[in-house]
N, C-alpha and C positions, 0 to 999 in steps of 0.2 A: 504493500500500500504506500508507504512512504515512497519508494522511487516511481511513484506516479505525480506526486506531488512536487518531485525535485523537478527544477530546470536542466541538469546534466543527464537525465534518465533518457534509456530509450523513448518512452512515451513523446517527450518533443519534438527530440532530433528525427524520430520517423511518424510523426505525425501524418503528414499526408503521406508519407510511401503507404502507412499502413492501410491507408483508405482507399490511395488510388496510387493504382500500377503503372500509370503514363508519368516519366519524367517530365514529357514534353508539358502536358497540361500542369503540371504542377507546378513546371516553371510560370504559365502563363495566366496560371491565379495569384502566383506573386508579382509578378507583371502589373497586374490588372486592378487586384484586387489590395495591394500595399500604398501604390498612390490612384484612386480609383478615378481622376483626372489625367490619367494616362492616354493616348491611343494612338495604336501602330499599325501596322499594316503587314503581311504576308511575309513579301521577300525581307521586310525590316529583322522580323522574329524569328524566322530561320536561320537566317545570319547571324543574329546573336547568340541562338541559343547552342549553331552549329549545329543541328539537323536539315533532314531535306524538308523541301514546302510543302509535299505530300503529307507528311506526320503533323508540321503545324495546322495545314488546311483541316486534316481530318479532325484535329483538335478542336480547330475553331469551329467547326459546323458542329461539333459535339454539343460545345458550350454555349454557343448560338443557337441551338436547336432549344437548351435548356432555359430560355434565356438571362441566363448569367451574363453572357456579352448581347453589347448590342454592337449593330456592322452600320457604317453610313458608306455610302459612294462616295467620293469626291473626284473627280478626272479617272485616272487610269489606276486608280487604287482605291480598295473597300480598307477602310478603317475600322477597328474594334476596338471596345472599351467596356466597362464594367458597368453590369447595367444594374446603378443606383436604386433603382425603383424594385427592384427585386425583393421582395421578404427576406432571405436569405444575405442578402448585403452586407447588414454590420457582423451575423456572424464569421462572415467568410473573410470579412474584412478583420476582424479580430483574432480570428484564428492567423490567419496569417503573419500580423504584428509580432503573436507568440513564437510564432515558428522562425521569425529574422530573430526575435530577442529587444527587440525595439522596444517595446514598454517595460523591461524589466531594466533597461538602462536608463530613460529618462524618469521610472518611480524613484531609481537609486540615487540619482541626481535631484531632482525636486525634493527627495526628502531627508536626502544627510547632507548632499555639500554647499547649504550657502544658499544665497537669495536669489532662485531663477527667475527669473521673468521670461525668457521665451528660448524655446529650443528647435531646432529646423535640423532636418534631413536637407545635407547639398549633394549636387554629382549624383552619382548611378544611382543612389538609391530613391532620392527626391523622384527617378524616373522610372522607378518600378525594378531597377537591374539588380537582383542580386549578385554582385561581383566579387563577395566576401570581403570587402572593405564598407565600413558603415560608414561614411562623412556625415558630424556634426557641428553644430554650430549654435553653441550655448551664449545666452546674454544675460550678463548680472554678473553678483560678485560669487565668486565662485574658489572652492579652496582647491587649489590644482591639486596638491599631493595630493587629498582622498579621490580625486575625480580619478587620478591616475593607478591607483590601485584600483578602487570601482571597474573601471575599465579593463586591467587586467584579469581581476576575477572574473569576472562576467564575457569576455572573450572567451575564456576555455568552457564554459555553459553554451553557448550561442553557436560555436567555433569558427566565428566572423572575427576579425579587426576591426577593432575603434578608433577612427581619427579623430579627435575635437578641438577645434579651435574655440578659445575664450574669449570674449569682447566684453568688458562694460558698455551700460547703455548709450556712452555717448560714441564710443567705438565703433560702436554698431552702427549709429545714423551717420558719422562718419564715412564709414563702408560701405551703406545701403546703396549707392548706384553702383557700384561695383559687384555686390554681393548679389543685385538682381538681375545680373547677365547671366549667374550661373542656377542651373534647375535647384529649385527648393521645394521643401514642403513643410509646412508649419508642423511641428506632432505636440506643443507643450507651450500653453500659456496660462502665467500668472494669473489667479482669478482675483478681478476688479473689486469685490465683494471684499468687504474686512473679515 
């Protein structure tokens, strides 16, 4: 019972193998379903994920058929993306978070090291890519050493890499044109509320 509960147990790490047998799609609920403002197209997915377009296509009519994704046409390519509207949505969307480790790193941050006010996914992950590097980008005061062991624990749980970059807030509006040329995705903000 307890290594159900733990984050290093098989239970995480094969969460969806356990459920589902297709790498391919499993890639592409993480894709889809970790920043659900994602949307790609065919020859894009196959290229990344390095399979042929036959595997992704069968994929996406799978998930399309389910409607999990929805497709739009635009010119010479069908687009897919996670379709919101789904009943199914936050939990697929939540299960997923568990399965990169993303919410058990910004809980451990918002609640041992220091005054977050907001934390962002940049680079691949912001775009749905799981590339086993995690890009963060914390703003507030923040105590590096614990963030940095944090970090180190919680990599060999996830068995991703964590990169973060610190800002105070004035850093950050500093950076802010700069930092909005690269893919982001908000996953953590300060609640306004006392």
């Amino acid at each position: 019972m307890s290594s159900y509960l733990t984050r290093n147990g098989v239970i995480l790490d094969n969460l969806f193998t356990g459920i589902i047998s297709s790498k391919t799609r499993i890639k592409l609920l993480i894709r889809f379903f970790f920043n659900p403002n994602t949307r790609s197209y065919l020859r894009e997915l196959a290229k990344e994920f390095d399979v042929s377009t036959n595997s992704v296509r069968e994929e996406l009519n799978q998930l399309t058929k389910t409607n999990l994704l929805k497709s739009e046409k635009n010119g010479r390519h069908v687009f897919y993306a996670a379709n919101q509207e789904h009943p199914l949505f936050p939990e697929l969307k939540s299960m997923v978070s568990k399965v990169i480790g993303i919410d058990q790193v910004i809980d451990g941050v918002a609640s041992r090291l220091g005054d977050l006010e907001l934390a962002y996914l940049i680079d691949d992950y912001a775009e749905g890519k799981d590339t086993g590097i995690i890009d963060l980008l914390l703003v507030g005061n923040i105590d590096q050493y614990h963030l940095n062991d944090l970090s180190r624990k919680t990599e060999r749980y996830i068995k991703r890499k964590i990169r973060s970059l610190v800002l105070s807030q004035e850093e950050f509006e500093r950076m802010k044109p700069k930092l909005q040329q690269k893919p982001q995705l908000l996953v953590w903000e300060k609640s306004q509320i006392p």
